[in-house]
Kinemage of the C-alpha trace (Angstrom):
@kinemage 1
@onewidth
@group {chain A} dominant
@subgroup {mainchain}
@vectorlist {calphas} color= white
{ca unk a 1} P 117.796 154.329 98.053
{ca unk a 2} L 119.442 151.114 97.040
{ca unk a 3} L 118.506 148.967 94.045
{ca unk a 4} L 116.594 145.998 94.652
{ca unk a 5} L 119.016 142.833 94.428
{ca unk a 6} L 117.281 140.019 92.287
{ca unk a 7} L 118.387 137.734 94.583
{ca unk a 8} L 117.534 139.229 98.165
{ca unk a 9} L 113.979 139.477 96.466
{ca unk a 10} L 113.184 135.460 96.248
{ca unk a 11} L 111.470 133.983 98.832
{ca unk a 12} L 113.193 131.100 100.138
{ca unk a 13} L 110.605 128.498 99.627
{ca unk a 14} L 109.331 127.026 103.081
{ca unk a 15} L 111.006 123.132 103.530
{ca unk a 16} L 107.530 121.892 102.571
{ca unk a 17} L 107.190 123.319 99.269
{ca unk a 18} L 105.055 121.133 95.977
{ca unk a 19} L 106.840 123.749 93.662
{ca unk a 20} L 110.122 122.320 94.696
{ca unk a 21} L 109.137 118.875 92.979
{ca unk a 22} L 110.314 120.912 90.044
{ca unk a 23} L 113.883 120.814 91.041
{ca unk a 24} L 113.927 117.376 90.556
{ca unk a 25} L 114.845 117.920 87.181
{ca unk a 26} L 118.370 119.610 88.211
{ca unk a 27} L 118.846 116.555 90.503
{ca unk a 28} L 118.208 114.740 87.122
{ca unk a 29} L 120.651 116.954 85.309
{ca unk a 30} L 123.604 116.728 87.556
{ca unk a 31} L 122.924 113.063 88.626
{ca unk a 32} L 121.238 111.490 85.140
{ca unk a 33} L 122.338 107.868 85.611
{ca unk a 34} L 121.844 107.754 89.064
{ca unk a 35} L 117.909 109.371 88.689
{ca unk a 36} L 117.230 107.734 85.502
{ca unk a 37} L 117.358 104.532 87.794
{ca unk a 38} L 115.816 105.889 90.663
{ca unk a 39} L 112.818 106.656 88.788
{ca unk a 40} L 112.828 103.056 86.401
{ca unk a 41} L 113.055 101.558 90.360
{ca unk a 42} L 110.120 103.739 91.724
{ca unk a 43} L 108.095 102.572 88.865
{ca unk a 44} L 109.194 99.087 89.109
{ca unk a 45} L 108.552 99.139 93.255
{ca unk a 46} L 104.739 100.662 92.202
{ca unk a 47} L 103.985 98.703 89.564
{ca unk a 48} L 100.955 95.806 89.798
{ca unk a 49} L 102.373 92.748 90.865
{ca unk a 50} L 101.547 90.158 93.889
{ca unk a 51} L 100.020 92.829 95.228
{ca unk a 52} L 98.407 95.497 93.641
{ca unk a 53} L 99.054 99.048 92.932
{ca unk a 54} L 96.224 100.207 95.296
{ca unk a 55} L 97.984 98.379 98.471
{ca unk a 56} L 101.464 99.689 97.346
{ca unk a 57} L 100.125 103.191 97.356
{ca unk a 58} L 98.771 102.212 100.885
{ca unk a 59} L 102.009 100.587 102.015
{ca unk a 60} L 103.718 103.868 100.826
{ca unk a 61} L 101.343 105.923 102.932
{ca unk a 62} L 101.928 104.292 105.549
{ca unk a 63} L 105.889 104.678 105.149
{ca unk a 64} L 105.284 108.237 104.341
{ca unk a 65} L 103.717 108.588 107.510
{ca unk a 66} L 106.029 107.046 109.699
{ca unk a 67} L 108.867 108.889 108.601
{ca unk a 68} L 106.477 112.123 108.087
{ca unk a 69} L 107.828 112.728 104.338
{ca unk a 70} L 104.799 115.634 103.302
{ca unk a 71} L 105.864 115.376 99.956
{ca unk a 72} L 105.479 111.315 100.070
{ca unk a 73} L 101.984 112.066 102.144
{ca unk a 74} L 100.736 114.374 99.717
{ca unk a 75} L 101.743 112.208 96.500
{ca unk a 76} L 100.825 108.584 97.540
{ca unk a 77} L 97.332 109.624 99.309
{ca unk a 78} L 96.699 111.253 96.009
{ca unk a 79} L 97.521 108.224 93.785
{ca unk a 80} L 95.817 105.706 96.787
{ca unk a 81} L 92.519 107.694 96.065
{ca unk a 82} L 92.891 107.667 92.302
{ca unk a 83} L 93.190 103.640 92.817
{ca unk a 84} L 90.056 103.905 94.751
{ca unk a 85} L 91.189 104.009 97.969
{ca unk a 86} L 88.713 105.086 100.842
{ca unk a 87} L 88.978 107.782 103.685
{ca unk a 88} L 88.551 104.727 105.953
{ca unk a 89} L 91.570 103.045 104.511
{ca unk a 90} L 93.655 105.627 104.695
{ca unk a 91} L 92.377 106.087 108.316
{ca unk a 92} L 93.246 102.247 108.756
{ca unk a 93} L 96.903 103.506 107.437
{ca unk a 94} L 97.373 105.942 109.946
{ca unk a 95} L 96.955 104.073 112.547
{ca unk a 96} L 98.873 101.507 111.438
{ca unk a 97} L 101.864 103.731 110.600
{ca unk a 98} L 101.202 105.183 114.089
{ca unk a 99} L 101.023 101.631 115.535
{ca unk a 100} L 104.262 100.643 114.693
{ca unk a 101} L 105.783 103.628 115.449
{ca unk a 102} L 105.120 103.477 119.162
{ca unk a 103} L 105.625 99.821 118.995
{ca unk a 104} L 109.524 101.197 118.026
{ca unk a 105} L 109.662 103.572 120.818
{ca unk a 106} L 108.399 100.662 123.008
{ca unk a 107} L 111.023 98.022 122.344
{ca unk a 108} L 113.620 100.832 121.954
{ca unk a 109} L 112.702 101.492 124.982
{ca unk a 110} L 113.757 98.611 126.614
{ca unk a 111} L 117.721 99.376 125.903
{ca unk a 112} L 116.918 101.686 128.818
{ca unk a 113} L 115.307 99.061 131.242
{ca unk a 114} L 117.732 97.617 133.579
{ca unk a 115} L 116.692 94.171 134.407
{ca unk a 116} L 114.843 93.133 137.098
């Protein structure tokens, strides 16, 4: 019987993985400058301004959405709610999201159209 290899005995972690948010601090290791201002632009992005934070966590939602980021979905409908956002907003940004999706597909579409 062979010994078990430490490394044939992780799990590869499925693409959609929380845990793997912890990796961010290797990006961070190998890539300081570069995450350091990634992370002082996040903030900046988020931060109260014109519009406040709740609506930025809703505009990310809906981003998150449309390009179906369950890392992004899972962070910014957490922060939304702690900003008192509602189920019926975040409804609201779903269907927005999935508004202007389609709308894309539609007027892509039209590339494909040959003129009448």
């Amino acid at each position: 019987m062979t010994q078990p290899n430490a490394v044939n005995d992780q799990r590869e972690p499925g693409l959609y993985d929380m845990s793997n948010m912890s990796r961010l601090k290797v990006l961070a290791t190998h890539a300081p400058e570069a995450m350091q201002a990634f992370v002082a632009f996040d903030k900046a992005a988020l931060a109260d301004g014109a519009i406040p934070r709740k609506y930025k966590e809703l505009i990310a939602l809906g981003v998150a959405f449309t390009t179906q980021c369950p890392y992004c979905i899972d962070i910014h409908a957490n922060k939304a709610r702690e900003l008192g956002a509602s189920d019926q907003e975040i409804a609201e940004c779903v269907l927005v999201a999935a508004a202007l999706r389609a709308g894309g597909a539609v007027t892509h579409g039209t590339h494909a159209l040959k003129g009448i």
